[in-house]
N, C-alpha and C positions, 0 to 999 in steps of 0.2 A: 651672762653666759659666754662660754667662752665659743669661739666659731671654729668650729672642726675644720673645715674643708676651705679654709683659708688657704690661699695661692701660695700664701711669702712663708717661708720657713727660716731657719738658722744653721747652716750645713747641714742640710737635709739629705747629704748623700752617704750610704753604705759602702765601707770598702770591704771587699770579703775575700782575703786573702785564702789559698790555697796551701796548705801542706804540699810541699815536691819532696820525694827520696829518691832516693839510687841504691841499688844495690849493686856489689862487686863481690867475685869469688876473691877467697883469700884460700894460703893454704898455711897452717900453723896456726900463726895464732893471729886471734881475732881484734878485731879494730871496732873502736866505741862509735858512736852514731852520732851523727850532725842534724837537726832538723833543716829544711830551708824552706822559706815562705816566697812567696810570688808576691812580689811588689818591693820584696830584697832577695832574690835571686842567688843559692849557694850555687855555682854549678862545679859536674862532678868532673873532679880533675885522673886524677888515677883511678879515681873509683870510690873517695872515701863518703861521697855524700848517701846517707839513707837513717833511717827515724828508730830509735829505740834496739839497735841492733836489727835495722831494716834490713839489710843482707850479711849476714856471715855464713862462709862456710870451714869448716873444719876438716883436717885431714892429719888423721890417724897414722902411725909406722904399720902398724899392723894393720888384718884385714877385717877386724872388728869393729864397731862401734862405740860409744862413749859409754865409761864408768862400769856399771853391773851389767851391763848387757856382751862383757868381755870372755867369753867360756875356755876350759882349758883341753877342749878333746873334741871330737866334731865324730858323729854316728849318724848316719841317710834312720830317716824314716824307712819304718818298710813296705808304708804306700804313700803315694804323692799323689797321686792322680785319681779322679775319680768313676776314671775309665779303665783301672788296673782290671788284667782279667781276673779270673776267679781261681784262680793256679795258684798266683800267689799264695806264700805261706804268712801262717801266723807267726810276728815276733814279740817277744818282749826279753828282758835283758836284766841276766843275772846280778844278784847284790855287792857280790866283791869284786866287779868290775872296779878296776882301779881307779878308771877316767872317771865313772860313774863318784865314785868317791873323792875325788878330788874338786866335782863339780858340786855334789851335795855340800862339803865343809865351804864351799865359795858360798853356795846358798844362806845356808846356816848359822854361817859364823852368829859367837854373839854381838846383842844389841843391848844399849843403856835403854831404850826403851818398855815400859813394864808389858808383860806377856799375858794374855788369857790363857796359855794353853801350855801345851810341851813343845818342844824342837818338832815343827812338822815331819811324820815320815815322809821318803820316796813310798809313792804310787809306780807300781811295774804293770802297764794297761797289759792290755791284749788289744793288739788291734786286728778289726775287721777285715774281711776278704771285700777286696772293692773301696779301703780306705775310705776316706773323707765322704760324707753323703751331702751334696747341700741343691735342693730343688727349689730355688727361687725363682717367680716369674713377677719381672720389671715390665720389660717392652710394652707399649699400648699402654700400661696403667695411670689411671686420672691423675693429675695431681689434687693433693688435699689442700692445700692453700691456694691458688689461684684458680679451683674448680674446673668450670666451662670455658676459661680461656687458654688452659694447658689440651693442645690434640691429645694425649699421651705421653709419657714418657718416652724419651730416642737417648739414650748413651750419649756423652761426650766421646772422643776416643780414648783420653785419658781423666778427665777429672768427674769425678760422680759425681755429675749434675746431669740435668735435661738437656739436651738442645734447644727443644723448644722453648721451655721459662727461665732456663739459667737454675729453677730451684734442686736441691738437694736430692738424692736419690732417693732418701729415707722420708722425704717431704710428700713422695707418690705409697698411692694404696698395692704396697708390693708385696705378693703374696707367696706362701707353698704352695707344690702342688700335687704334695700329700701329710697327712699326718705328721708331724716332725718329732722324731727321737733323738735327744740331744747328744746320746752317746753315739748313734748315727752320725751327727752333724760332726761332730769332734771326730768320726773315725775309730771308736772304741769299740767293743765285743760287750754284748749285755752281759750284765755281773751273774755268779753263779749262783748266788743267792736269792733265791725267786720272790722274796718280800722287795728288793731291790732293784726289781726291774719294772720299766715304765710301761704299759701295756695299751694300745689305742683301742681295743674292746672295754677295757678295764674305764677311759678315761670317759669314753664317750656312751657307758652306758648312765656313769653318773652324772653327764651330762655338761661337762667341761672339755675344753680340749689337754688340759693335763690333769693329773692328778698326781700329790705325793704317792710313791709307790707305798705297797706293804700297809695299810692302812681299813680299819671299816668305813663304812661309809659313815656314820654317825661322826668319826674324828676328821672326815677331810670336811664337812662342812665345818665342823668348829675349828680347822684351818685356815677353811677362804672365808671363817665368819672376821677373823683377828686383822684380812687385809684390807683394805682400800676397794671401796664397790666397783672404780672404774679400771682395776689393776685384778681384779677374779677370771679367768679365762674361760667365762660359761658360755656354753656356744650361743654363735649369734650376738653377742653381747662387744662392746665399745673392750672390755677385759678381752676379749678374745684376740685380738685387733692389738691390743697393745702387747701381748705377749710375742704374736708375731713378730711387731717390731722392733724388741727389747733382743729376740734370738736373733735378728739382723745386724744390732746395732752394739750389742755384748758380746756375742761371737759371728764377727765379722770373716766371713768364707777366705779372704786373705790372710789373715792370720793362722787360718785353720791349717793349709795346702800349697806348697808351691805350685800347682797347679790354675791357682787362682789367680794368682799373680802376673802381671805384664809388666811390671817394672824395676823388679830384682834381676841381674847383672848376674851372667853365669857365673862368674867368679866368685860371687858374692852366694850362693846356692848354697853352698858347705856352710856356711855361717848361719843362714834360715836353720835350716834343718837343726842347727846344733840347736839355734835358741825354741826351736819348734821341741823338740827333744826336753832338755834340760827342763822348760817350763811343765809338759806334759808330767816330767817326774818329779821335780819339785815341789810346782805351785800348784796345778790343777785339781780338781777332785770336782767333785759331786754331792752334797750334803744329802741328809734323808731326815724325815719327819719321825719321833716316835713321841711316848708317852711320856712323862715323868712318873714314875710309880711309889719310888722308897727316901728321896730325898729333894729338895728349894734348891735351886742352884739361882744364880745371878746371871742377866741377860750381860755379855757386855757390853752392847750398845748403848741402852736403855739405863741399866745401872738398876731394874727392878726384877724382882724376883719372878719366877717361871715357876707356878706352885707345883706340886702335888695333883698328878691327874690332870695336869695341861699339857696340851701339846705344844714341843719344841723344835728347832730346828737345830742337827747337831753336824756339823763340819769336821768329820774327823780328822783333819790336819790339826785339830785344836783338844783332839782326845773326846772319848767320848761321853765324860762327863759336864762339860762346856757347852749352853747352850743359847739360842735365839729367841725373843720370842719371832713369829712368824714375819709379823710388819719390819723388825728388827733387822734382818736378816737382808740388810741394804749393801751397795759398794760405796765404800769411801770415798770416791770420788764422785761418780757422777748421785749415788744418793737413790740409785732406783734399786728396785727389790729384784736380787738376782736371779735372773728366769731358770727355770726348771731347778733353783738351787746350786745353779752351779759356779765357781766360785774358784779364785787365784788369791792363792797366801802372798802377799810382801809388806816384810819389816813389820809382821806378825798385825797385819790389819785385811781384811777382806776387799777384796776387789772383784770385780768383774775383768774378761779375759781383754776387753780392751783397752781399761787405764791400767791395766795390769802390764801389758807389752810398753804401755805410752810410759810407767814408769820408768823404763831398761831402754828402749830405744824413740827416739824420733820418729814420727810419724807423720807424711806427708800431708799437710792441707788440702791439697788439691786430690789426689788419689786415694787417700786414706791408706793408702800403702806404709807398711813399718820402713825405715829407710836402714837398708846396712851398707851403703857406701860409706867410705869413710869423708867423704865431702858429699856436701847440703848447703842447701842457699834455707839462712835463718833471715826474715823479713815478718814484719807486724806481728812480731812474737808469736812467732807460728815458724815450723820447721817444712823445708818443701824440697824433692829434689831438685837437684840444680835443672834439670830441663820444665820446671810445672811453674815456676813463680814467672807467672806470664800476663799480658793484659788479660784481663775481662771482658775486651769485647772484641781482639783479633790475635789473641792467643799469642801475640808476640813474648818472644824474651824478654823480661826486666831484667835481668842480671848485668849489672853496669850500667843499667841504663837509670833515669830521672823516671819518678811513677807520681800519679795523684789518688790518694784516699777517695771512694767515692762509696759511701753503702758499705763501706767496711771490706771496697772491695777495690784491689789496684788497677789503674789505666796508666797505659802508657798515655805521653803529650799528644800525641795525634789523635786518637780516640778521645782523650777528653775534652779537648777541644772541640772536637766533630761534633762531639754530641751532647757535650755540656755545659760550651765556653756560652755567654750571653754575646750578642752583638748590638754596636754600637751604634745609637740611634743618631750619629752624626756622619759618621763614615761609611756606616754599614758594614764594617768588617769583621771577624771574630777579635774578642778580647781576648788575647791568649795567657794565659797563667803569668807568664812575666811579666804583664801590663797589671795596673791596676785599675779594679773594677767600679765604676762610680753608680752608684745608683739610687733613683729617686722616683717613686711612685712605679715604680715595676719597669720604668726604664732605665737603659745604661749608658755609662758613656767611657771611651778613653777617657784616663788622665787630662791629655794633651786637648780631647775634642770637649771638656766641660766649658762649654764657654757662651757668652752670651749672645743671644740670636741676633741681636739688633748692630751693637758697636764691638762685637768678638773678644772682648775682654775673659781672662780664663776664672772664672769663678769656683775656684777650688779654694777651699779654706774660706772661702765670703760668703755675705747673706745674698741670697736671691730670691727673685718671685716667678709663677710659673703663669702661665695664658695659654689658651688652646693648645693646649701640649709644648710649647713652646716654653723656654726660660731666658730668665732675662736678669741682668745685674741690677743693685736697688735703682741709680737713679734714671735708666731707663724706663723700668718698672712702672716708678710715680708721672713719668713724663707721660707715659701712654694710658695708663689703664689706672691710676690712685684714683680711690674714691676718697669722700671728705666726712670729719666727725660730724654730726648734728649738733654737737654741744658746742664746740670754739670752731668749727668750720675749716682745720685746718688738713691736710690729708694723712692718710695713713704711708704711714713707708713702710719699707723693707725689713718685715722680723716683728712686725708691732702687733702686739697684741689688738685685737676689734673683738667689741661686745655686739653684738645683735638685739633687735626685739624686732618683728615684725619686717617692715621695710626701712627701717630705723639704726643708722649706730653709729657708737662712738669709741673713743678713746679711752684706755680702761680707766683713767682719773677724770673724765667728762661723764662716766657712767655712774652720777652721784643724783639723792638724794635732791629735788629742789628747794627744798625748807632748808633741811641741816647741812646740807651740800655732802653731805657723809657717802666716800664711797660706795656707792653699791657692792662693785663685783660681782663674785658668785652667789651671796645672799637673795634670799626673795625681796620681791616688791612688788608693787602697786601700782599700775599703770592709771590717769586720770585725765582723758581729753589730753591736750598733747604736754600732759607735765608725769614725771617719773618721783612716785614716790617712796622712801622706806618704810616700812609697815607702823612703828611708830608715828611717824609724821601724820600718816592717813588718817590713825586712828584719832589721834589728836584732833583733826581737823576735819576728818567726816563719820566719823565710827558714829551710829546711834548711841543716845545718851537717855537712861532709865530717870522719868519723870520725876520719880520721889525721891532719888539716890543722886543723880545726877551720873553716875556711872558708867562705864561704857557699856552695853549690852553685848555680847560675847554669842551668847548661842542660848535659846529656850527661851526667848521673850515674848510679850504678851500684848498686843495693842488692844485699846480703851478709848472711844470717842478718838481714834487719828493718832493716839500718843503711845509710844511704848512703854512698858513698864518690863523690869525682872520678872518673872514669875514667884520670885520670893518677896517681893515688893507690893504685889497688886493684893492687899490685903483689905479686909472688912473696918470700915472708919471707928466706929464703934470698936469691935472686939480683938481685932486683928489676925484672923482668920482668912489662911490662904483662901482666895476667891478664883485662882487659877482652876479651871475644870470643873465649877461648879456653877450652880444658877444662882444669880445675886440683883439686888435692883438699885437703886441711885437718887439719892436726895440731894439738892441744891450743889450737884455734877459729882461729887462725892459717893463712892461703892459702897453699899453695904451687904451683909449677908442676908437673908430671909427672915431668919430670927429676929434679929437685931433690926432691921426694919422693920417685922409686923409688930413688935414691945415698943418702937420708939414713935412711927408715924402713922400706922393703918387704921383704917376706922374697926370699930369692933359690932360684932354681929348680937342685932336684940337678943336674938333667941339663944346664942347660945355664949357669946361674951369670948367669944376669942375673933384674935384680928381677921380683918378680912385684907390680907396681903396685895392680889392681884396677881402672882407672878405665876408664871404660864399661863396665864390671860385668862385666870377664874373668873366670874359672872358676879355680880353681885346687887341686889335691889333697893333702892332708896326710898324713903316714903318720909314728907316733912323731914326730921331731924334723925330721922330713926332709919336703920341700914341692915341689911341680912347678907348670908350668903346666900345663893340660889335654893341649895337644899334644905334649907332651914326655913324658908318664904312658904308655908305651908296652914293650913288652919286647924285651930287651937282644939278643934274639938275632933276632927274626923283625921285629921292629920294627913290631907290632900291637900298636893300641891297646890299654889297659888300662883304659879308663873302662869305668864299672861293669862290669869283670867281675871274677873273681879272679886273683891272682900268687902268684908264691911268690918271695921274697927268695933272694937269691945275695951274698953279702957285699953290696957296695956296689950290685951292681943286682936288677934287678927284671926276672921274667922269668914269661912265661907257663903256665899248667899241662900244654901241648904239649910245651913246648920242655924242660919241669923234666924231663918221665917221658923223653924223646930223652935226655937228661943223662945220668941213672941208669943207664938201657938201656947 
């Protein structure tokens, strides 16, 4: 066996190199990435060192953003705020607006991509007096992942997370704090078509917190019957809970409103708005639930048909013979079922409002804010603005500066070090990222301080052995603390394999076999007084050995006057009748069966001429030459017993002293 917890090892120490980046603003064009590890050290000179495009930033002539998210005419909302008063007028914005048209054919153009539908229309909303509605309550709220250890929720000042757990905003139980209308949240005027408006009497008499509009009750259950039990919004229900979080996390209140926003740049305002605009009439819409009545159309997600009399989900950007089935009716990107149906066209595939923005623009890690500056710091393939890609744990700037991956999450050197360099059990000082890290049995060491405790030699790259916490290079090791084989007597060194048994051991070619000398090793064996044998050898030489057969006995044998036999072996001398579990008796030391005994040796009974056995210690009576069984010792004429009392013979039988004097008489 092999001994686990043996002292001596074979470089036994971990080195656990660190990932280091750097991020640098650029402006133009971008620079490819360098990784650098700690224990080879890139450091950053102008700024070029960071991992996978760990920092780029970009900057545009213009005051736009990258690619499609470029618009060619810029219109304010005509509410931002969600404290606008009630004065405010209604807008929306006629069709042969020219800029209107020139930003649609940017939309539209075509695509080699195959299409489910027709050229989406513009949507011309109406929006609501009081704009944007969004009543979210965060503060205090538990967190769901760390439970009892989160006080509540507290805001960063910028990045949506906790203060207190570091976790995510959307990770706490964050709630409305009322009913929520989606066209509310967006800002929109209920449609004028009363089958198409969401109703909180309507939703919560059936017992959900939404319902598709315009529907009977018998079709909205075979609605929520087509979706996911934990994705139904019945109230009270884990569904309820998730919808909530899906209208947090699919339209996100910064995207909705400049309003929301802390970190869009006045200048940069006019650009929001455009792409708040342009999307609104473009991409947005709102789907509705109907029947299929007169024709099969094709799901295009699914690729399966939506019969006859089922209900579908129909996206009019996509015409309104085009439909879903319900489950179906997911974003492409992140893959969850768009809440209350509501839904962004691009490059004629379904999205939700928030990969819908993340496809046109940059979106910050840290703030979840859309970014329109034309410079951003790009870091762990993630877009942030230049002031948010900061440590993790003192909010410092990285931009230019050297960072460590930790949890998927960047430290600057000083924090990481603080709080997550190990320290060296010789020096006692932190191992900093540029050093490397040696490690053995949960301790660390410098480089420089691995070395051994007794003659200080650096035992990096060599075998060593370890002693009360202590290490030590081999021939120190053997001088102090080697124990010796039992088999050659010689000692163990530094890196050498040692077998155990008991208090007992050797050298893994002294842990042999005493007969055949044949390795042991890992194989079983046979311990015997102080000799080691292999299971062959033993048997050979002490294994029970079956009487008749001479065989080894294995398992199920049978001892006979002292001796073993097989149990297929201990058979009847005579007949050959297994005798294993049955009663049997023994002539001249020889086993027979009952049968075979009472036909070959037993005396036979006057009266009635069959053997008289003996076995289970029958009785039996003798008289001169002649022998009975007990029951059968009885007289001739009255047929009473005769055990112990007296007869009197009559030629061949035996007859009672009643029945003798009756005779005479």
């Amino acid at each position: 066996m092999d001994h686990k917890d043996d002292p001596w090892t074979s470089r036994s120490f971990g080195s656990t190199p660190r990932k280091t980046y750097s991020a640098e603003q650029y402006e133009g064009s971008s620079v490819r990435s360098k990784p650098s590890y700690n224990g080879s050290v890139l450091y950053a000179g102008s700024g070029s060192l960071y991992s996978n495009g760990a920092s780029v930033k970009y900057s545009d002539s213009g005051k736009y953003g990258k690619k499609k998210s470029e618009f060619l005419y810029r219109k304010p909302l005509p509410v931002t705020s969600p404290e606008a008063d009630d004065e405010d007028e209604d807008y929306h914005y006629g069709k042969n607006n020219p800029r209107d048209q020139m930003s649609w054919e940017k939309y539209c153009r075509p695509t080699s991509r195959p299409t489910v539908g027709i050229t989406p229309p513009r949507i011309e909303w109406d929006y609501r007096k009081g704009g944007i509605l969004v009543q979210e309550v965060d503060e205090g709220q538990p967190c769901l992942t760390c439970r009892e250890t989160c006080p509540g929720f507290t805001p960063h000042m910028w990045r949506k997370t906790c203060n207190s757990c570091k976790c995510p905003r959307e990770a706490h139980d964050v709630y409305h704090e009322e009913w929520v209308n989606v066209r509310d949240r967006l800002g929109f005027k209920p449609p004028t078509d009363p089958d198409r408006r969401s109703s909180r009497e309507k939703s919560i008499s059936e017992g959900f917190s939404w319902v598709p509009p315009g529907l009977p009750s018998a079709k909205i259950e075979e609605f929520f019957q087509q979706l996911p039990s934990n994705k139904v919004p019945r109230l009270g229900s884990p569904g309820e809970k998730y919808r909530d979080k899906q209208l947090i996390l699919q339209l996100p209140k910064q995207d909705l409103a400049l309003a929301y926003c802390k970190h869009v740049e006045a200048q940069h305002h006019p650009s929001y708005e455009d792409f708040i605009h342009a999307r609104n009439e473009i991409a947005l819409d709102i789907g509705y639930v109907k029947e299929t009545t007169n024709y099969n159309t094709e799901c295009p997600q699914c690729h399966q048909m939506v019969g006859m009399g089922e209900v579908g989900v129909v996206a009019p950007k996509f015409g309104d013979r085009t439909m879903w089935h319900p489950a179906c009716f997911v974003c492409s990107s992140c893959e969850e079922l768009l809440v209350d149906l509501t839904y962004c066209v691009h490059d004629d595939l379904l999205y939700c409002e928030r990969h819908y923005a993340e496809q046109l623009k940059p979106r910050c890690a840290a703030c979840d804010e859309l970014i329109f500056s034309g410079e951003y710091t790009k870091a762990m393939s993630k877009d942030w603005h230049s002031g948010h890609f900061c440590c993790w744990q003192c909010d410092e700037s990285l931009t230019g500066q050297r960072y460590v991956l930790r949890d998927d999450h960047p430290y600057c050197i000083k924090c990481y070090e603080s709080v997550f360099a190990n320290v060296c059990e010789e020096c006692n000082k932190t191992i900093g990222i540029d050093s490397k890290d040696l490690s053995y049995k949960d301790k660390h060491w410098h480089e420089a301080c691995f070395l051994c405790n007794k003659c200080r030699v650096s035992l990096v790259d060599k075998q060593f052995g370890s002693k009360a916490d202590k290490i030590y290079c081999g021939n120190c090791y053997d001088a102090q603390f080697a124990s010796r084989c039992d088999g050659c007597g010689e000692i163990f060194r530094a890196g050498t394999k040692k077998m155990e048994y008991k208090t007992r051991q050797w050298h893994e070619k002294c842990f042999c076999c005493c007969v055949c000398k044949t390795a042991i090793g890992t194989k079983s064996f046979i311990p015997r007084e102080q000799e080691i044998y292999c299971a062959t050898c033993y048997e050979e030489k002490f294994a029970t050995r079956c009487v008749k057969c001479n065989k080894i006995i294995t398992s199920g044998g049978v001892t006979y006057k002292n001796e073993p036999w097989h149990r297929e072996c201990f058979t009847c001398t005579h007949c050959n009748t297994s005798l294993a579990g049955q009663r049997f008796t023994s002539r001249d030391e020889k086993p027979y069966c009952a049968d075979c005994f009472g036909e070959l040796f037993a005396k036979r009974c006057t009266a009635c001429s069959k053997p008289i056995t003996g076995i289970g210690g029958t009785r039996f009576i003798s008289f001169e030459d002649r022998h009975w069984h007990n029951d059968c010792f009885i007289c001739a004429s009255c047929k009473t017993s005769l055990v112990g009392r007296g007869f009197i013979t009559d030629a061949d039988d035996i007859i009672c002293p009643e029945c003798a004097k009756q005779k005479l008489m």
